[in-house]
Each structure stands twice: as structure tokens, then as C-alpha cells.
Backbone as a chain_set.jsonl record, in Angstrom:
{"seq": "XXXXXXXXXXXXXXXXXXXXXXXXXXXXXXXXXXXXXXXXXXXXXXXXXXXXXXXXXXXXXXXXXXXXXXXXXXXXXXXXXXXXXXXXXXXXXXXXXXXXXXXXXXXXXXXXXXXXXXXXXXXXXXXXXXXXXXXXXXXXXXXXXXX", "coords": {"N": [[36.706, 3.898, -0.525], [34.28, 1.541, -1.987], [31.277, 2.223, -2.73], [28.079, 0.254, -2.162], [26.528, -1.379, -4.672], [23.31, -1.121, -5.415], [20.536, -3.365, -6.507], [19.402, -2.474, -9.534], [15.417, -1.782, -8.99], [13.226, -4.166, -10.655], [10.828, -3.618, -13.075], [7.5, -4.908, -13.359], [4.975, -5.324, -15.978], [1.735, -5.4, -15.623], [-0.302, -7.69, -17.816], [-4.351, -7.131, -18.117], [-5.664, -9.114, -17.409], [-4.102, -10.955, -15.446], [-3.472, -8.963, -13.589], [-5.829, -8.895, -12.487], [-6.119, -11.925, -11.79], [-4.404, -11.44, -9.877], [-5.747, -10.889, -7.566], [-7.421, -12.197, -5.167], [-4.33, -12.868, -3.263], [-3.934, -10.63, -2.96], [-6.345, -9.317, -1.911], [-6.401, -10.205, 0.557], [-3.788, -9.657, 2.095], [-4.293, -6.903, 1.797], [-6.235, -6.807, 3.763], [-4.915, -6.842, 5.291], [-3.142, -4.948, 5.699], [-4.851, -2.513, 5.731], [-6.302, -2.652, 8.38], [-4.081, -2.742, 9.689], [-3.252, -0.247, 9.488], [-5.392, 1.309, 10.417], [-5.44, 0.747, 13.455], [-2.756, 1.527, 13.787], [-2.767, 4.141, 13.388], [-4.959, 5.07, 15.795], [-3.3, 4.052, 17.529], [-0.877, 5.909, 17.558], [-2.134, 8.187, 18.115], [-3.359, 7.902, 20.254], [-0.582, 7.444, 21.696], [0.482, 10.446, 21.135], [-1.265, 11.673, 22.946], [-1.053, 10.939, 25.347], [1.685, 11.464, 25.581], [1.466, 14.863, 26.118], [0.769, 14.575, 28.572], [0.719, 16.241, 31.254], [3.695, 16.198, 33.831], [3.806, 12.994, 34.102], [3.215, 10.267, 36.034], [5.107, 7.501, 37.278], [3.018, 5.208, 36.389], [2.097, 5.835, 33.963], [4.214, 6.766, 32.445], [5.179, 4.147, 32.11], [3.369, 3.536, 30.595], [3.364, 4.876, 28.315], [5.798, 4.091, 27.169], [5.132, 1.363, 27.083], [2.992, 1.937, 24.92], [4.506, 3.283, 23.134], [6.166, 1.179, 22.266], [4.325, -0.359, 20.997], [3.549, 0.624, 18.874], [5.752, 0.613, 17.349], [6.045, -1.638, 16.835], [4.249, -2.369, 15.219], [4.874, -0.73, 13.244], [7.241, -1.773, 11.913], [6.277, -4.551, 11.203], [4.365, -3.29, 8.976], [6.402, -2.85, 7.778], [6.913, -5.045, 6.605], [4.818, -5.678, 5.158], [5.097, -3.551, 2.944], [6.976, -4.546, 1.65], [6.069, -6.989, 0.772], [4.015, -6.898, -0.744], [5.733, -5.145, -2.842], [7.974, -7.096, -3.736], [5.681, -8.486, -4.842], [5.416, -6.39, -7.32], [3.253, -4.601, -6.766], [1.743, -1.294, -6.168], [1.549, 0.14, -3.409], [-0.705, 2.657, -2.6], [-2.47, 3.695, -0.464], [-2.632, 3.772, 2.313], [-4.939, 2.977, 3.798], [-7.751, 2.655, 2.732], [-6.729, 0.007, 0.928], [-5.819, 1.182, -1.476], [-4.196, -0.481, -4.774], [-1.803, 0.208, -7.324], [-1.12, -1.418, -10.615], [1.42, -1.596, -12.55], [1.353, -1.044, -16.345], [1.116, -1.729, -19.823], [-0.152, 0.272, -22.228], [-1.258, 0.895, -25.343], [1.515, 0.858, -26.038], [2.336, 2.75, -24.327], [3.172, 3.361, -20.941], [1.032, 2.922, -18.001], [-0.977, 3.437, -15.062], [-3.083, 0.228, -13.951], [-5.979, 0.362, -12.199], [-6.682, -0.403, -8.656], [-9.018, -0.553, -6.072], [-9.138, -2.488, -2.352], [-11.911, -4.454, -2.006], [-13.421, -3.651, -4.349], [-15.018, -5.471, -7.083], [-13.163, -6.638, -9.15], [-10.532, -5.541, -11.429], [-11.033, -2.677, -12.645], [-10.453, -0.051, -13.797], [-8.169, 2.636, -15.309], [-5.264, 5.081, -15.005], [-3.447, 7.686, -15.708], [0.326, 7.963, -15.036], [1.011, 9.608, -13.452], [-1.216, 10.856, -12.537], [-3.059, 10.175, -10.413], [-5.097, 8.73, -7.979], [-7.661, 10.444, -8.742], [-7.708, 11.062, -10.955], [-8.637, 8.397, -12.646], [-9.644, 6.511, -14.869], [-12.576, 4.579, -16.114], [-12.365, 1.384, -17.221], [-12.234, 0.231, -20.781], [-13.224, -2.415, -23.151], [-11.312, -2.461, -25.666], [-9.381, -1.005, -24.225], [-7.48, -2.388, -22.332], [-6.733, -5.106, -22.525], [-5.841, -8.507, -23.059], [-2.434, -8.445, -24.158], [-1.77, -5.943, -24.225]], "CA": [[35.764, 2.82, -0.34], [33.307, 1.46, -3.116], [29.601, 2.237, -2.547], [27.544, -0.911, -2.735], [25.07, -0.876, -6.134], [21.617, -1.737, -4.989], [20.587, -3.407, -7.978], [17.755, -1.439, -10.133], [14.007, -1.97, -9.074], [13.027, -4.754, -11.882], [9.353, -3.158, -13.486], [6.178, -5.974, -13.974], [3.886, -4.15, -16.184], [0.907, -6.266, -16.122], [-1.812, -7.523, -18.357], [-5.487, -6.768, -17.038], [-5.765, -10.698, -16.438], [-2.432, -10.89, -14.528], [-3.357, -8.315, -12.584], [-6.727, -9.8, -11.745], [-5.294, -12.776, -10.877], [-3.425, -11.493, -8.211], [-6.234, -9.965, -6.393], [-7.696, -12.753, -4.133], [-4.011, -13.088, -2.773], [-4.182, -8.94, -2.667], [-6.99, -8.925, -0.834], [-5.698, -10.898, 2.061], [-2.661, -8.985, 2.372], [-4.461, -5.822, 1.976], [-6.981, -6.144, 4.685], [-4.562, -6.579, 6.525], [-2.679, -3.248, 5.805], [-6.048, -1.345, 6.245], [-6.614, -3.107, 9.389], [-2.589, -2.323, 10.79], [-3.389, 1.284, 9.356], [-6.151, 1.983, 11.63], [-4.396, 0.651, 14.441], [-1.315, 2.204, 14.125], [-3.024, 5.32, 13.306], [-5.166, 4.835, 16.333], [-1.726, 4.249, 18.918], [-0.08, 7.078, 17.421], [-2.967, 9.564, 18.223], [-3.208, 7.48, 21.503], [0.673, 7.894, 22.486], [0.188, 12.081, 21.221], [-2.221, 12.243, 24.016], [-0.591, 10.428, 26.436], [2.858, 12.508, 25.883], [0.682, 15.753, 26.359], [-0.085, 15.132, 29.597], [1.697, 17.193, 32.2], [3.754, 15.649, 34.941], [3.571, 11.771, 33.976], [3.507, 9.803, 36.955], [5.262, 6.25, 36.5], [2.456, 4.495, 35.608], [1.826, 6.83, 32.805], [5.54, 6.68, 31.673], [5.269, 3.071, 31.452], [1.838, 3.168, 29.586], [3.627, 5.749, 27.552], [6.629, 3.104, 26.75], [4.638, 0.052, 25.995], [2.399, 2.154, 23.413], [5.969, 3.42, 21.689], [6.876, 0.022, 21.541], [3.937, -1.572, 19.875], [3.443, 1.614, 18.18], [7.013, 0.474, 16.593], [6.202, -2.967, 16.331], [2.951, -2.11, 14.076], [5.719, 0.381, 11.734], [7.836, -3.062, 11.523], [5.27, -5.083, 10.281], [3.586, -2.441, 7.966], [7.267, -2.678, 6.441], [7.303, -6.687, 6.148], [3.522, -5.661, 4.119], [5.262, -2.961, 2.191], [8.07, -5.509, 0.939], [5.504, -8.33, 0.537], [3.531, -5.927, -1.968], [6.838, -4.451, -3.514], [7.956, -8.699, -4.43], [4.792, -8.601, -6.194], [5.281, -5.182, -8.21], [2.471, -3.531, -6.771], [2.034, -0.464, -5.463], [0.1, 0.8, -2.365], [-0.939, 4.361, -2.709], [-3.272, 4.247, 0.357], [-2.965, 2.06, 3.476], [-6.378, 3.152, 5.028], [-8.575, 1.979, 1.656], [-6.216, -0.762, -0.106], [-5.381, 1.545, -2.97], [-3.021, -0.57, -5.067], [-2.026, 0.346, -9.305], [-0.285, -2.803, -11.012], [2.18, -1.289, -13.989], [0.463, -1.692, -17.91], [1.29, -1.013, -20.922], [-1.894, 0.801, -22.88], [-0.514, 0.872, -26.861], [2.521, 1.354, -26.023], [2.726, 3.998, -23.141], [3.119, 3.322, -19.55], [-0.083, 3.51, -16.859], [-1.477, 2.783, -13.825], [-4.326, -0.209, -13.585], [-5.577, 0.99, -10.516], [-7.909, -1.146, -7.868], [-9.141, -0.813, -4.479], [-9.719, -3.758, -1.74], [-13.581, -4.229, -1.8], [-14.065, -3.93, -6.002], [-14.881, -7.177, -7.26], [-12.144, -7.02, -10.537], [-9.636, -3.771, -11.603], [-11.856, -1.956, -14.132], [-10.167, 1.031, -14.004], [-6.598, 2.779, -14.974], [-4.734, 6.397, -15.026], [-1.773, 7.853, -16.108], [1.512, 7.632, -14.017], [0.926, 11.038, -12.631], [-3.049, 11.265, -12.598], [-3.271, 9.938, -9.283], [-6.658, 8.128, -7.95], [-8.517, 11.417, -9.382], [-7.822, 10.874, -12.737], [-9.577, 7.364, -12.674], [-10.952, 5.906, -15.94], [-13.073, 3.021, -16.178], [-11.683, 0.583, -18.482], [-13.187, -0.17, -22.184], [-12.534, -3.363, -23.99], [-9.992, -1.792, -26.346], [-8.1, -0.551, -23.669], [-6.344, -2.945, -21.284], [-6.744, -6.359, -22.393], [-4.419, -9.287, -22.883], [-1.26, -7.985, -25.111], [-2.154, -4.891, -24.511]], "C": [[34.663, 2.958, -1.387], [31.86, 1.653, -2.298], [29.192, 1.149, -3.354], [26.477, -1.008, -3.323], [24.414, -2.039, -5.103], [21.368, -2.171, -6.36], [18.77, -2.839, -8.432], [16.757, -2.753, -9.682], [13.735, -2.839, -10.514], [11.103, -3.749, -11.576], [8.589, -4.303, -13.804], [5.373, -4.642, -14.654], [2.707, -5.634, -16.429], [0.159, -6.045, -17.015], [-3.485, -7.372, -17.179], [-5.73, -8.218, -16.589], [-4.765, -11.089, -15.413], [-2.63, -10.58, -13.316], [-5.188, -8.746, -11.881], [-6.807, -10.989, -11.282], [-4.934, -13.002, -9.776], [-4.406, -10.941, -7.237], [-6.804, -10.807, -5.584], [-5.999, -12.802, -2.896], [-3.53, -11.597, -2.161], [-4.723, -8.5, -1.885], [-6.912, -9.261, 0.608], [-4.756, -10.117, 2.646], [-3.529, -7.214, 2.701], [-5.595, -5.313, 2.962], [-6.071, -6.055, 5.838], [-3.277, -5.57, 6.786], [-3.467, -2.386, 5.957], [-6.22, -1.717, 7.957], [-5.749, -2.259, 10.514], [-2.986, -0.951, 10.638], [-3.83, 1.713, 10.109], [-5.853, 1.954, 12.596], [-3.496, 1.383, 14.448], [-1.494, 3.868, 14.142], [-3.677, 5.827, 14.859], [-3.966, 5.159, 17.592], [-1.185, 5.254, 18.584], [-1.216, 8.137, 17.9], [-2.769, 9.372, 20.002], [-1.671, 7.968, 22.507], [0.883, 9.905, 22.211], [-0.461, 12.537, 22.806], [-1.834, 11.85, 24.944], [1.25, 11.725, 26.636], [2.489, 14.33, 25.931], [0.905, 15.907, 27.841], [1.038, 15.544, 30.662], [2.117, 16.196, 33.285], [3.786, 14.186, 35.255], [3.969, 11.042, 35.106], [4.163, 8.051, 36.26], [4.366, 5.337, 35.94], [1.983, 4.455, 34.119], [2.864, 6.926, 32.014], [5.873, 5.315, 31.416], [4.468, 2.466, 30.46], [2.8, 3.99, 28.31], [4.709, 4.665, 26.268], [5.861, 1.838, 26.063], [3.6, 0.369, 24.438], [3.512, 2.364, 22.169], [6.176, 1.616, 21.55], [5.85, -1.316, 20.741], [3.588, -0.241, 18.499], [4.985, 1.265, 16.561], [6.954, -1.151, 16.011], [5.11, -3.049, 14.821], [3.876, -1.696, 12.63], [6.218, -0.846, 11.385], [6.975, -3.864, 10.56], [4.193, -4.822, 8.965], [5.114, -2.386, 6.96], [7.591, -4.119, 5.658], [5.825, -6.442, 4.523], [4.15, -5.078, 2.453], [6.293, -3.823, 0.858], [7.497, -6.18, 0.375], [5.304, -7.591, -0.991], [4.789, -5.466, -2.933], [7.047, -5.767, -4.513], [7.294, -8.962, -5.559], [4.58, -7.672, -7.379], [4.017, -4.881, -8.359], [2.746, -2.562, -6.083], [1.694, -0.086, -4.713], [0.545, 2.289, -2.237], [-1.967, 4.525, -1.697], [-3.688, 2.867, 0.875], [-4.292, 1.79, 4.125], [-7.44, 2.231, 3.866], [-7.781, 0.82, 0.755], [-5.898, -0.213, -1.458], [-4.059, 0.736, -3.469], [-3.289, -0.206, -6.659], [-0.685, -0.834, -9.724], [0.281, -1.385, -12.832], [1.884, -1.803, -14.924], [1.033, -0.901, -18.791], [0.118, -0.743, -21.601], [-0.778, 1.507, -23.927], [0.653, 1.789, -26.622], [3.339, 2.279, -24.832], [2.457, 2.974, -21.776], [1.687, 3.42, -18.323], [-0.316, 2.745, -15.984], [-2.92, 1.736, -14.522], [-4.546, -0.159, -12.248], [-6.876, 0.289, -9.852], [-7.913, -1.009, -6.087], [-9.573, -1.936, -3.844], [-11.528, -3.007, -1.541], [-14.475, -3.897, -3.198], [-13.43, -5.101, -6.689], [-13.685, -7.515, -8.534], [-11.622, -5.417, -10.802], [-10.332, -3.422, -12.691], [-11.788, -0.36, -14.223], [-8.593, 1.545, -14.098], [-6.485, 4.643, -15.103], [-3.536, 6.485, -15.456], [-1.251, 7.686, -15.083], [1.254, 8.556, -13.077], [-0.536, 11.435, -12.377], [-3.113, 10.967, -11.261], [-4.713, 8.979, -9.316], [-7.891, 8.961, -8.695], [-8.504, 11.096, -10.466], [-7.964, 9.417, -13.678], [-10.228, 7.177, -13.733], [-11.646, 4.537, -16.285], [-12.625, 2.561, -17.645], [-12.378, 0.544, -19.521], [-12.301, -1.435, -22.554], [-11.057, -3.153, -25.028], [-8.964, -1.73, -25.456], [-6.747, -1.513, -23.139], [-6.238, -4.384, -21.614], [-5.594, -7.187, -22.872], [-3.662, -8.403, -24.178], [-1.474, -6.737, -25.117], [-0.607, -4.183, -24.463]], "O": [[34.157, 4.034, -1.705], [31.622, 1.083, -1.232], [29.5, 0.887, -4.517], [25.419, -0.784, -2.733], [24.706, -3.055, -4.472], [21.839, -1.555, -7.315], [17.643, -2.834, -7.937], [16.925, -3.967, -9.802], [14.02, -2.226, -11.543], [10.488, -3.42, -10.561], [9.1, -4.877, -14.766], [5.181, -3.509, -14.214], [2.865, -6.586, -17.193], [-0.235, -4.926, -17.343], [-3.607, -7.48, -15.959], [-5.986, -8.444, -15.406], [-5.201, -11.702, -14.439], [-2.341, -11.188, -12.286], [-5.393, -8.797, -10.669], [-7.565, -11.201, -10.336], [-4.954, -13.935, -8.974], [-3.999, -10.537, -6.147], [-6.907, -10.086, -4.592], [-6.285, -12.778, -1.699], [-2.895, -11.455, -1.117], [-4.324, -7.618, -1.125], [-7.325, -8.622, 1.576], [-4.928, -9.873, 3.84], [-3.304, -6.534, 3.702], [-5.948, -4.146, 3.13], [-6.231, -5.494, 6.922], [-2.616, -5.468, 7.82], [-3.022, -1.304, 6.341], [-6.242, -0.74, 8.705], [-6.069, -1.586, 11.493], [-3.096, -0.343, 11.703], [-3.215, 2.531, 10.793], [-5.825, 3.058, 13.14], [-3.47, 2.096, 15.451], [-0.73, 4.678, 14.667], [-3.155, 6.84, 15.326], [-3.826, 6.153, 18.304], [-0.81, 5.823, 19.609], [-0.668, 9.233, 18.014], [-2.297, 10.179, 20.803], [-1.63, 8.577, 23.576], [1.403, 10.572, 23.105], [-0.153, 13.48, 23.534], [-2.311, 12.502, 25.873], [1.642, 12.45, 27.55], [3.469, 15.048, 25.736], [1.164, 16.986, 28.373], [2.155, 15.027, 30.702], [1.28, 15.412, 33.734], [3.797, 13.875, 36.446], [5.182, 11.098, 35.309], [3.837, 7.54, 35.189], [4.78, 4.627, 35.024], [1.64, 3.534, 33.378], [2.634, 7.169, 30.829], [6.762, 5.098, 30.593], [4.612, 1.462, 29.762], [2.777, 3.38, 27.241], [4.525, 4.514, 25.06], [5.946, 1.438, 24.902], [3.426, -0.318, 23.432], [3.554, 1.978, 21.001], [6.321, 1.088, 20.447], [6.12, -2.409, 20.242], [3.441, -0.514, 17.308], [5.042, 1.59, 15.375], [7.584, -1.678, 15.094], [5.268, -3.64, 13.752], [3.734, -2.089, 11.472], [5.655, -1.257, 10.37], [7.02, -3.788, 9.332], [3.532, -5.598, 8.275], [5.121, -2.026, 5.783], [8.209, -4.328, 4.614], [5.885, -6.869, 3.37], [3.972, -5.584, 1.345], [6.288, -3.706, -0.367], [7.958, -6.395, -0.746], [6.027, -7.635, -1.986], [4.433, -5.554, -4.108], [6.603, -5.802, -5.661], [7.656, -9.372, -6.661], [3.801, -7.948, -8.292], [3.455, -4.807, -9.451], [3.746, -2.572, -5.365], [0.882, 0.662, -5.258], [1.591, 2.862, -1.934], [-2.578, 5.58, -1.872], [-4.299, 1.842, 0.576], [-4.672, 0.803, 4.754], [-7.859, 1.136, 4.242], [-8.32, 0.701, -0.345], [-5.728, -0.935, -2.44], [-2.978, 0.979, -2.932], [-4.38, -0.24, -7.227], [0.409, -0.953, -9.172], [-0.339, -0.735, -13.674], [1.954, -3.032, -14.905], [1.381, 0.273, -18.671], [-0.729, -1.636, -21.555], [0.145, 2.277, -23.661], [0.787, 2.987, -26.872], [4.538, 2.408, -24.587], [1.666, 2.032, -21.72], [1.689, 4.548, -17.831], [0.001, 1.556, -15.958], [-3.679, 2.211, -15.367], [-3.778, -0.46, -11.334], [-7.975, 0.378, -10.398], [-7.082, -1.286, -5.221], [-10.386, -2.605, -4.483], [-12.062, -1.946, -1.217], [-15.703, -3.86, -3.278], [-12.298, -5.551, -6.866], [-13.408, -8.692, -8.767], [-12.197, -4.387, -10.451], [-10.11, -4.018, -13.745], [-12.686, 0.404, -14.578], [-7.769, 1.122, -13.286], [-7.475, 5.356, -15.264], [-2.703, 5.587, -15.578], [-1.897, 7.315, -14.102], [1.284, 8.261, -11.883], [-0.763, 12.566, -11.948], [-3.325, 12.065, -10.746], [-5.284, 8.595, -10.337], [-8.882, 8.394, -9.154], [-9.574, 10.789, -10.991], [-7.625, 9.239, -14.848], [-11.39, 7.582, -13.775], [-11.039, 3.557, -16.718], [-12.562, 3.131, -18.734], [-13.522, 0.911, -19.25], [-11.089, -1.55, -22.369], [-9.99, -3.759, -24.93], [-7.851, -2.214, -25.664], [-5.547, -1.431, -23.402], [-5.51, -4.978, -20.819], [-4.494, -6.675, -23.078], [-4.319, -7.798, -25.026], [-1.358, -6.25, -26.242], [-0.468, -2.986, -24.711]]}, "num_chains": 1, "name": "protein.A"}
């Protein structure tokens, strides 16, 4: 039996206008992956503490059940977000703050432009591997159209 090709991940590398562009319809989407985050983070601490407790009487094993099951409905919907975001070739590196990095070319090489929900335009990028730490605010030279 043939194994069925997934077909390759296509890459967007944006320009810095491109990718500012997309951030009013970014920020919509992405409050409302910080939002599900806290929540879901929230029910999961909630159902920990509830499966703790010694002896669960039924009311407690049905409280226990309806938190797994929105607890599961939250993961569902945090994967419809993850897809939405994916469509658009970004990336989320951090559901709690909106970290997303849009793919750029900077003369030639590969990098992150990297923006959080709640800064008014992306004015900052990193290498592939730098992570959020290795954060540089943009310069004119760097990122702009044709870059």
C-alpha cells in the first residue's frame, strides 16, 4: 500500500507592508487565541484539581466530565485558529501574548518579522532560530518593500 504525499507546506515570505497589512485581520483572530488560551489554560488547571480530589461523589464526576468536554471543545477550536493562522503563513509562537513572525527575506537570507497583538505596526525581526530574545528593531534599510 502507497502512503498518501501530503503536499509540501507552500512558504509566504513577506514584505514589511504585506505583513502590516495583515495585522488588523491578525488582531481579531489573535485576541481571540489569547482569550481561548487563558481559558483553556484556566479549565485545565480547573479539571487537575477537580481529578485530585479523593472519592468523587457523582456530582463531582459529572462536573469532572463536562469540564473534559469543554476542556476538549476549547483544544478543537484553538486548532480551527491554528489552521486559520497557518492559511495565512503565519506563525504563532505564543498563544497567551499573540506572538506571531511572518517569513522575509532580509538581502537575501531568510528571517523572522516578528509582532505581538497590542504593537501598533511590526517594527521588529530575528533570525529563524533567535527566538523572541533575539529581537531587533527594524531600520529603514532593513525590511522594506523588495527587500
Amino acid at each position: 500500500m502507497n502512503a498518501t504525499r501530503r503536499p509540501k507546506k507552500q512558504k509566504k515570505n513577506y514584505t514589511l507592508e504585506e505583513a502590516n497589512a495583515m495585522l488588523p485581520l491578525l488582531r481579531v483572530i489573535l485576541r481571540d487565541v489569547t482569550t481561548l488560551a487563558g481559558e483553556q489554560r484556566d479549565c485545565y488547571e480547573r479539571l487537575i484539581r477537580l481529578k485530585k480530589t479523593d472519592g468523587l461523589d457523582r456530582a463531582h464526576k459529572e462536573e469532572v466530565e463536562q469540564v473534559a468536554a469543554a476542556f476538549e471543545a476549547g483544544q478543537e477550536k484553538m486548532r480551527e485558529y491554528e489552521a486559520e493562522l497557518e492559511k495565512l503563513h503565519v506563525e504563532l509562537k505564543d498563544y497567551y501574548t499573540g506572538l506571531i513572525d511572518f517569513r522575509h527575506l532580509k538581502e537575501g537570507k531568510e528571517v523572522y518579522l516578528c509582532w505581538r497583538l497590542g504593537e501598533p505596526e511590526v517594527a521588529h525581526w530575528h533570525d529563524l532560530n533567535a527566538g523572541f530574545g533575539g529581537r531587533q528593531k527594524l531600520d529603514a534599510a532593513c525590511c522594506g518593500a523588495g527587500s
